[in-house]
C-alpha positions as CSV (number, residue, x, y, z in Angstrom):
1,X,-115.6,277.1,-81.3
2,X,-117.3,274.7,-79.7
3,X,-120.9,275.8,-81.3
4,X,-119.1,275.8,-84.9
5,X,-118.1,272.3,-84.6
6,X,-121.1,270.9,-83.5
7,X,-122.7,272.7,-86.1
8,X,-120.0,271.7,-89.1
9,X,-121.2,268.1,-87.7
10,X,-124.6,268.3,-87.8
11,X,-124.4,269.5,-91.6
12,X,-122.5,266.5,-92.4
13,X,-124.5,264.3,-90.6
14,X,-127.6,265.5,-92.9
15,X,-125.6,265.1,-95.8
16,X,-124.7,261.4,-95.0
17,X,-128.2,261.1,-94.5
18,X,-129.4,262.5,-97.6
19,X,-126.6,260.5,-99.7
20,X,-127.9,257.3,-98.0
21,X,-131.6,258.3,-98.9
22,X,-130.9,258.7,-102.0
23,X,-129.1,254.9,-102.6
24,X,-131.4,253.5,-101.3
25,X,-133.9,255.0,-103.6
26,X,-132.4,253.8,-106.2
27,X,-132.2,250.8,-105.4
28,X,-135.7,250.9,-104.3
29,X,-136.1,251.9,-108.2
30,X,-134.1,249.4,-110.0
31,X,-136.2,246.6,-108.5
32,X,-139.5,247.6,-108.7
33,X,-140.4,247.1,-104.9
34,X,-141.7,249.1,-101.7
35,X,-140.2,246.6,-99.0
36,X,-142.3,248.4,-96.8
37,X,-145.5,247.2,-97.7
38,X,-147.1,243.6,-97.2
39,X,-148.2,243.9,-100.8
40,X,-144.1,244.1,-102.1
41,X,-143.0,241.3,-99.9
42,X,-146.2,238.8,-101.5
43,X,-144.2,239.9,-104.8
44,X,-141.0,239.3,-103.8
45,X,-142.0,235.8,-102.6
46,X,-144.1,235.1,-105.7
47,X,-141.3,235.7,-107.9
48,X,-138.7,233.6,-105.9
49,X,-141.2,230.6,-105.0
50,X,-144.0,230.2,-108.2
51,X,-141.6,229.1,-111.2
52,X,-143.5,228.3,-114.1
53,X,-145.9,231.0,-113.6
54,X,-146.4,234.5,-115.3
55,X,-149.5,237.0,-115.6
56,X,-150.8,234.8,-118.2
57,X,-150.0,231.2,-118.1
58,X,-149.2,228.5,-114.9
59,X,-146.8,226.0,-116.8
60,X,-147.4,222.2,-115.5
61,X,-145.7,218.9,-116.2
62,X,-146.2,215.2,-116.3
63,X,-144.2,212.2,-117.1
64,X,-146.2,209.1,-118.7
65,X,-145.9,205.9,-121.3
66,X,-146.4,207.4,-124.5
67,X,-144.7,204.7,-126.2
68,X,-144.4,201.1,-125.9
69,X,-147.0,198.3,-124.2
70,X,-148.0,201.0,-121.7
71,X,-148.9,203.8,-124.2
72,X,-152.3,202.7,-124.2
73,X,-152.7,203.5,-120.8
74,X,-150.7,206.9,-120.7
75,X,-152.2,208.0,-124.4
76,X,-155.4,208.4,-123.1
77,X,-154.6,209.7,-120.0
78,X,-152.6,212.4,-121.3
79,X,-155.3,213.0,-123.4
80,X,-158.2,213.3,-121.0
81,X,-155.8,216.2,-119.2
82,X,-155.1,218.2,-122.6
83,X,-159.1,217.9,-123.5
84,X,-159.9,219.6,-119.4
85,X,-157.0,221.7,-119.7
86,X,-158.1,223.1,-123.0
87,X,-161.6,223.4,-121.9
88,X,-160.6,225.5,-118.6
89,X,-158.6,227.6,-121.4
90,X,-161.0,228.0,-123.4
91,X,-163.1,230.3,-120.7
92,X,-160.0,232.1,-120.3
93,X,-158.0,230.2,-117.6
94,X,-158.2,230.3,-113.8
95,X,-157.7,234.2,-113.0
96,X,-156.7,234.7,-116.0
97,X,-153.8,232.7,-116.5
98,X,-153.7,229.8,-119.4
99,X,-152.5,226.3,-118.5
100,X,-149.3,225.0,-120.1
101,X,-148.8,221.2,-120.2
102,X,-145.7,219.9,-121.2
103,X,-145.3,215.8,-121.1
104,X,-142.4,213.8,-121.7
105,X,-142.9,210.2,-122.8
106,X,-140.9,208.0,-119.9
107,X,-141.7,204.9,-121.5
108,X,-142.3,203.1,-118.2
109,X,-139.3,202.8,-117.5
110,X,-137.9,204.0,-114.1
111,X,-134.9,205.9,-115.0
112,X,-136.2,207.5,-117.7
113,X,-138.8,208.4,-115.3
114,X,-136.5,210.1,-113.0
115,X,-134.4,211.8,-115.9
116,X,-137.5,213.3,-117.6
117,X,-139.0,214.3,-114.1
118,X,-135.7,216.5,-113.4
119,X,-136.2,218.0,-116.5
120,X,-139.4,219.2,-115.8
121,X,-138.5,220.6,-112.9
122,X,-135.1,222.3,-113.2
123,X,-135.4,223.1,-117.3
124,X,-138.6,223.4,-118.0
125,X,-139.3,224.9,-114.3
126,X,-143.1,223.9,-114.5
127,X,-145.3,225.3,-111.5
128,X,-146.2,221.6,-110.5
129,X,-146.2,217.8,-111.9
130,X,-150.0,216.7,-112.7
131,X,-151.6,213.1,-113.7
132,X,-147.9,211.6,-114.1
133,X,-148.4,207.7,-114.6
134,X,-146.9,204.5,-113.5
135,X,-145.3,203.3,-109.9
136,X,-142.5,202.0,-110.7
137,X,-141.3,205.4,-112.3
138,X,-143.5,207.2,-109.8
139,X,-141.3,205.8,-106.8
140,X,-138.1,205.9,-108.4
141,X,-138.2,209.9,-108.4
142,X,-140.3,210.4,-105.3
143,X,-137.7,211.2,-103.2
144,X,-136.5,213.7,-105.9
145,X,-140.0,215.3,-106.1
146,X,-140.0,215.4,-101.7
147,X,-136.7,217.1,-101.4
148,X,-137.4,219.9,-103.8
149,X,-140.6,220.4,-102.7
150,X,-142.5,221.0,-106.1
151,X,-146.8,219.9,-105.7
152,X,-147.5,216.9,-107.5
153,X,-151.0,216.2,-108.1
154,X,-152.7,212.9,-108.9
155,X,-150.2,209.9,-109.5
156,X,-151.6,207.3,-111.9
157,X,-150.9,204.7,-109.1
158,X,-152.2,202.9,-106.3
159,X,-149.6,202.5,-104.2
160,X,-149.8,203.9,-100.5
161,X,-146.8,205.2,-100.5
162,X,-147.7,208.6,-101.5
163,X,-149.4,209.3,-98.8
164,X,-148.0,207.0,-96.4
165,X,-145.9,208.4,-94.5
166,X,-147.3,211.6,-94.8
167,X,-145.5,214.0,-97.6
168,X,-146.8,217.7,-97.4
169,X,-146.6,218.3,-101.7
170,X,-147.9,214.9,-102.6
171,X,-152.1,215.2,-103.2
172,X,-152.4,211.0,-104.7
173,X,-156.6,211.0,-105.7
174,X,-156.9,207.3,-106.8
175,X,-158.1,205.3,-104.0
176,X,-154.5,203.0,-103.1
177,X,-154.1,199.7,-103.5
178,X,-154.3,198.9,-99.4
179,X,-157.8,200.2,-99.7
180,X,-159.0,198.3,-102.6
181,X,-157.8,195.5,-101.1
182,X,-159.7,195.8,-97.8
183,X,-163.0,196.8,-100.0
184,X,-162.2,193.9,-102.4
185,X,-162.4,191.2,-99.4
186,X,-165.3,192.6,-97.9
187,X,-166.9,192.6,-100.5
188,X,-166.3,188.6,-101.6
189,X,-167.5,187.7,-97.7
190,X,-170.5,190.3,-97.4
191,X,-171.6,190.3,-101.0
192,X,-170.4,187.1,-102.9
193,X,-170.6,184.9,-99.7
194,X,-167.7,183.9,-100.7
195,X,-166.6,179.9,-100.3
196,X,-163.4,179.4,-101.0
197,X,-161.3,182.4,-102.1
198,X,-158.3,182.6,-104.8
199,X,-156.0,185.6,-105.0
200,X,-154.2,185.7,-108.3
201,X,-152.1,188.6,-108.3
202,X,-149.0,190.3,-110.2
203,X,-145.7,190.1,-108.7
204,X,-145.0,193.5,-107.8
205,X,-145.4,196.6,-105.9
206,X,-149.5,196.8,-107.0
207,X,-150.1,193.0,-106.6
208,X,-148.3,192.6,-103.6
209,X,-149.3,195.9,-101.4
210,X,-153.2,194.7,-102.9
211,X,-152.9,191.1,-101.5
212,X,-151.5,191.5,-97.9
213,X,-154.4,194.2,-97.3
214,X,-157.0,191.6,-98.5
215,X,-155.2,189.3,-95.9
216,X,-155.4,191.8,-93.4
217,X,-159.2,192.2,-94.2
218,X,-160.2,188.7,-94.0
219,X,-158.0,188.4,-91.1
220,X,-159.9,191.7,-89.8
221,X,-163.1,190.1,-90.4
222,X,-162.5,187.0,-88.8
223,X,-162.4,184.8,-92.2
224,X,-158.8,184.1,-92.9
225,X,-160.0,180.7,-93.4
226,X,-162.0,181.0,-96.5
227,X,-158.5,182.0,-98.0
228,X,-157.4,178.3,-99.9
229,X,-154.9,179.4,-102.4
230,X,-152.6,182.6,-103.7
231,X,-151.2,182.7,-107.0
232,X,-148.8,185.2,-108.5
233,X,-148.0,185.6,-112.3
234,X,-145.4,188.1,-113.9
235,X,-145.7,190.8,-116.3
236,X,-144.0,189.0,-118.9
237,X,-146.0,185.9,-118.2
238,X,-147.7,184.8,-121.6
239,X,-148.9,181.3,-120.2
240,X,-151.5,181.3,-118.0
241,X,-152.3,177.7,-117.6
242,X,-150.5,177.5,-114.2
243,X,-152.1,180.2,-112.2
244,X,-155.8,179.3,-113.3
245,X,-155.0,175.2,-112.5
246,X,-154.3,175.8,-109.5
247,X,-157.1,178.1,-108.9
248,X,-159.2,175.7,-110.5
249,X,-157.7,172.7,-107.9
250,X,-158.3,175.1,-104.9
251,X,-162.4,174.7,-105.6
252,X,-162.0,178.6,-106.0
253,X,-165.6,180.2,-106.4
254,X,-164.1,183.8,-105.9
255,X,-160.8,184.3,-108.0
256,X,-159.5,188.3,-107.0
257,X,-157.7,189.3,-109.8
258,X,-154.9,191.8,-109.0
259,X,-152.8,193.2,-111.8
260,X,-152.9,194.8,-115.3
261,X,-155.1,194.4,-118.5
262,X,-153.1,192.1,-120.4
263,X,-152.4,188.9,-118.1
264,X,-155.6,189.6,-117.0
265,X,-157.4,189.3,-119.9
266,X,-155.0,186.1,-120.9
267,X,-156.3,184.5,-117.2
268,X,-159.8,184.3,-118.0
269,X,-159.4,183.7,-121.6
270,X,-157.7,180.7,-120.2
271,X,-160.1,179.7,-117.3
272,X,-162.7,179.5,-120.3
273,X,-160.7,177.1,-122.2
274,X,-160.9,175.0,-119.6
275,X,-164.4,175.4,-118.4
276,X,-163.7,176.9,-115.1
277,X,-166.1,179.4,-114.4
278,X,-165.4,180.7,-111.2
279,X,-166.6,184.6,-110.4
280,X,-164.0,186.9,-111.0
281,X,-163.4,189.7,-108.8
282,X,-161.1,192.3,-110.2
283,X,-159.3,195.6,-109.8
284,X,-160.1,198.9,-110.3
285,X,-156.8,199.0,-112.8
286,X,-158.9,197.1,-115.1
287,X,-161.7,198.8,-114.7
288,X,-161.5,200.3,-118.3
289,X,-163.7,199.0,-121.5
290,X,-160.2,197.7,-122.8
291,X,-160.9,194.6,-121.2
292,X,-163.7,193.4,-123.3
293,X,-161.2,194.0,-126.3
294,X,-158.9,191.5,-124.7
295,X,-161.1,189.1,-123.3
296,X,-164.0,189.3,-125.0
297,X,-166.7,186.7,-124.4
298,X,-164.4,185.4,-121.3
299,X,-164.7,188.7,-119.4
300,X,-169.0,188.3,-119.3
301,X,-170.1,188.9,-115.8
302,X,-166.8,189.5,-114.0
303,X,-167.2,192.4,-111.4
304,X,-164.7,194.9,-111.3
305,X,-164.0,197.4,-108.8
306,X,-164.3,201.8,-109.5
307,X,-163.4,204.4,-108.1
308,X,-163.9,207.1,-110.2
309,X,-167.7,208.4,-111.1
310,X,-169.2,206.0,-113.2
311,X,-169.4,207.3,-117.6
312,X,-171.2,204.5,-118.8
313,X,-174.7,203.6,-118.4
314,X,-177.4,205.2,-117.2
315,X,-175.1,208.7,-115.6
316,X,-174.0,209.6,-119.1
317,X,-176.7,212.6,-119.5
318,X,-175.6,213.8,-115.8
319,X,-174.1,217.5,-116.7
320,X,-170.5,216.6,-115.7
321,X,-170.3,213.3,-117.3
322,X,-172.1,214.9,-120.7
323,X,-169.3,217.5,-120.1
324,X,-166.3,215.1,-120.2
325,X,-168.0,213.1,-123.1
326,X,-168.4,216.4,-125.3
327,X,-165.1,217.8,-124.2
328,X,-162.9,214.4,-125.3
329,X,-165.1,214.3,-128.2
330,X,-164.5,217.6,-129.1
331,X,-160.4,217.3,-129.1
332,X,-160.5,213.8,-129.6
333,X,-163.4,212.9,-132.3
334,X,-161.5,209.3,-133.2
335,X,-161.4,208.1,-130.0
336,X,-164.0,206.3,-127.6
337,X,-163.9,208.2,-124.2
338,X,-162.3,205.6,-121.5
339,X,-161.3,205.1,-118.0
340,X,-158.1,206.1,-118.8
341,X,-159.7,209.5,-120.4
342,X,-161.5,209.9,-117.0
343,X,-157.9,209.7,-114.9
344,X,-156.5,212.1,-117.0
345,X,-160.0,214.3,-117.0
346,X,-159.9,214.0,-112.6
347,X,-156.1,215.0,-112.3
348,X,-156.4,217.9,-114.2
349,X,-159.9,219.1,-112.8
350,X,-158.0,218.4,-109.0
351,X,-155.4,220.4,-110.2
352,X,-157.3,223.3,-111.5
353,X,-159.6,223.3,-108.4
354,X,-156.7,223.8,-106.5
355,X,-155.6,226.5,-108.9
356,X,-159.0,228.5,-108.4
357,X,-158.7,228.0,-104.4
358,X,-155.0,229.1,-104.2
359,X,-156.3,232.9,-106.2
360,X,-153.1,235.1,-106.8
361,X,-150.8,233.4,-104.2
362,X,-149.2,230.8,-106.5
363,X,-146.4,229.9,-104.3
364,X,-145.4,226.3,-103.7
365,X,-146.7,227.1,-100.4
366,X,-150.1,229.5,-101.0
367,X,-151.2,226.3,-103.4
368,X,-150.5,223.4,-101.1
369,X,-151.8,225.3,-98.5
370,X,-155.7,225.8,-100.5
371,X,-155.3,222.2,-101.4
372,X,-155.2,221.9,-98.0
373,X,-159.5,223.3,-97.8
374,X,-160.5,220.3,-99.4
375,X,-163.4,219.0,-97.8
376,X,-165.5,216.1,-98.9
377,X,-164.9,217.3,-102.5
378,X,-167.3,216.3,-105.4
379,X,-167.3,218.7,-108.2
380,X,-165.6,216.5,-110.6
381,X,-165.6,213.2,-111.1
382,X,-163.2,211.9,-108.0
383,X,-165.7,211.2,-105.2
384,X,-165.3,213.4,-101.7
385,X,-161.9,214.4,-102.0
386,X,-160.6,215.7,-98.6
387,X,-157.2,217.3,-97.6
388,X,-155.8,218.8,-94.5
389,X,-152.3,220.0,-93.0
390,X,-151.4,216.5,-91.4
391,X,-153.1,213.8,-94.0
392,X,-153.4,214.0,-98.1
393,X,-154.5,210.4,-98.5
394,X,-156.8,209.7,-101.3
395,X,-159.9,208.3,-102.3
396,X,-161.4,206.2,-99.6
397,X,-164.7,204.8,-101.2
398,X,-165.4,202.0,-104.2
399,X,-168.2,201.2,-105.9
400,X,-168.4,197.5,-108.1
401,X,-169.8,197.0,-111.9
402,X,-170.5,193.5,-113.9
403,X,-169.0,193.1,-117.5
404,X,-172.0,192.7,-119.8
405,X,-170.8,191.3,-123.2
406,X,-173.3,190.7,-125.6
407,X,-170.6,190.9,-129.1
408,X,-167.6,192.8,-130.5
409,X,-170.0,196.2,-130.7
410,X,-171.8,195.6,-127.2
411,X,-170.3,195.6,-124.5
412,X,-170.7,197.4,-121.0
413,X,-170.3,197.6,-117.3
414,X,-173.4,198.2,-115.3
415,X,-172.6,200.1,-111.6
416,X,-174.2,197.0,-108.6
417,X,-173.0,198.8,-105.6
418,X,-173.0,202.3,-104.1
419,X,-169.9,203.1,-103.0
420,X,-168.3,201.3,-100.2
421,X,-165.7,202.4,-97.7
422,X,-163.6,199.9,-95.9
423,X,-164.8,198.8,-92.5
């Protein structure tokens, strides 16, 4: 008796075994997957981690001014991306996926910023945010952007804070405003041999993170003393009389100007009125031919910081500056490839090298981790981008150009410097 029981148990042992063999087949079936194999759990992680991405197309996203005083800014920006982007289709994508941009006009204004930005990310579910514009908006949904994790690439901002501390998806390419400012001082003292130096700047996050580091510098490099006078304007100034008065009553020979197109242009429209001629020393931010619009006559011989490889001159039959001239005029025949056409152009080409790098694994994680193998980067037209696990800061190295005006159809910078890094 004993024998028959151990037997009856046996059989339905088997059976219990067979049952549970055959549920978990199924379900096995129903999803598609062999959990044993490293091959199934890459899938499974793929599909839980890479929103915005099928076997054909990687969806991206980007918030910028489209409308408003800023839109000529963020219009050719969004431009230069969607001419790159388009090109990159054209050849049939990076491993055979198509890139989707979708944009949302934010206006430049903070919260609209933020609200667009969530959209993006939880309706649209794009695979990353690329060339978004602006810092104000940029730092209003930054904490948003951290906490969910989603890689952004290339803000249309100087600020530090991007980088600063260090945040493991944030890949800023534009060289910061701290660094400009160090380069910008040494500059006046090494190159200008500077006098007596004026610091008009905007009152706000860019002009204020931009003065103290050219304090910082001349304090660095022992000249703190040729610093006589510091002037801030606001973005809604119209009147510039104050700011270039007092520059004027300072003796200023070297006026750094820190701040946007606009008031810029309006300051040394103004110091021409008056027939102070002192040599201006300005941003990278104005660093675009939009300034000899404004300005005109008034912007001759003012040198201007860059970051970005130079378009104009005597690199425009170099193969990837012929490249981006043909490409914008190929999508955009009625407009005059710009600075702003080159951000746009460098934020999409960072992104896409990433693309190509990260292969098949396009997980949050497998593409911030082949960001990651940048190493003096120079394909495109950043200069020496470099990434690792523990420091995505940008840009280090500047390079300086004169205005040359010569009438309303002539106008120019010409490149005086190789690029510089900060001491």
């Amino acid at each position: 008796m004993g024998k028959k029981f151990i037997k009856k148990l046996f059989v339905i042992a088997f059976a219990l075994i067979f049952t549970l063999g055959i549920i978990l087949t199924g379900c096995g079936n129903k999803n598609n997957e062999q959990p044993s194999t490293p091959a199934s759990q890459k899938e499974q992680t793929k599909k839980e981690l890479a929103q915005g991405v099928t076997d054909t197309t990687v969806k991206v996203g980007t918030t910028l001014a489209l409308t408003g005083p800023v839109a000529v800014i963020g219009t050719p920006m969004l431009h230069g991306m969607q001419a790159y982007f388009n090109y990159i289709n054209d050849q049939g994508g990076v491993n055979g996926r198509k890139i989707e941009l979708i944009y949302k006009d934010d206006q430049f204004n903070p919260a609209v910023t933020v609200q667009k930005t969530q959209e993006l990310v939880e309706q649209d579910k794009v695979f990353a945010l690329v060339g978004t514009l602006g810092t104000p908006g940029l730092l209003a949904s930054m904490d948003y952007i951290v906490q969910k994790g989603i890689p952004d690439v290339y803000q249309g901002s100087g600020s530090s804070k991007f980088a600063i501390p260090f945040k493991k998806n944030y890949f800023p390419v534009q060289p910061n405003y701290t660094t400009e400012g160090h380069v910008l001082a040494q500059y006046a003292v090494d190159n200008l041999n500077a006098k007596n130096i004026v610091i008009i700047y905007q009152n706000d996050e860019q002009g204020t993170e931009g003065l103290n580091a050219i304090k910082e510098q001349l304090e660095k490099l022992g000249k703190s003393d040729l610093l006589k006078a510091v002037v801030p304007f606001n973005t809604t100034d119209v009147d510039f009389s104050t700011p270039v008065l007092k520059a004027k009553e300072a003796n200023g020979d070297v006026v750094i100007l820190l701040g946007t197109a606009k008031p810029l242009a309006g300051i040394a429209v103004k110091a021409k009125e008056i027939g102070y001629k002192p040599q201006f020393l300005a941003s990278y931010v104005v660093s675009d031919l939009t300034m000899f619009k404004l300005a005109k006559d008034a912007w001759n011989g003012a040198i201007v910081a860059g970051w970005a490889y130079p378009i104009y001159g005597k690199t425009e039959n170099e193969p990837k500056v012929k490249l981006f001239l043909d490409t914008i005029k190929k999508y955009f025949p009625n407009e005059t490839p710009s600075g702003y056409h080159v951000a746009g152009w460098i934020a999409a080409q960072t992104f896409v090298e990433g693309l190509k790098r990260a292969g098949d694994n396009l997980t949050w994680d497998g593409f911030i981790k082949a960001m990651e193998t940048f190493k003096d980067w120079n394909d495109g037209l950043a200069y020496k981008l470099t990434y690792t696990e523990t420091d995505h800061s940008p840009q280090r190295a500047m390079y300086f150009m004169k205005a040359i005006y010569k009438n309303e159809n002539e106008y120019t910078y010409e490149i005086i410097t190789d690029y510089i890094e900060p001491k």
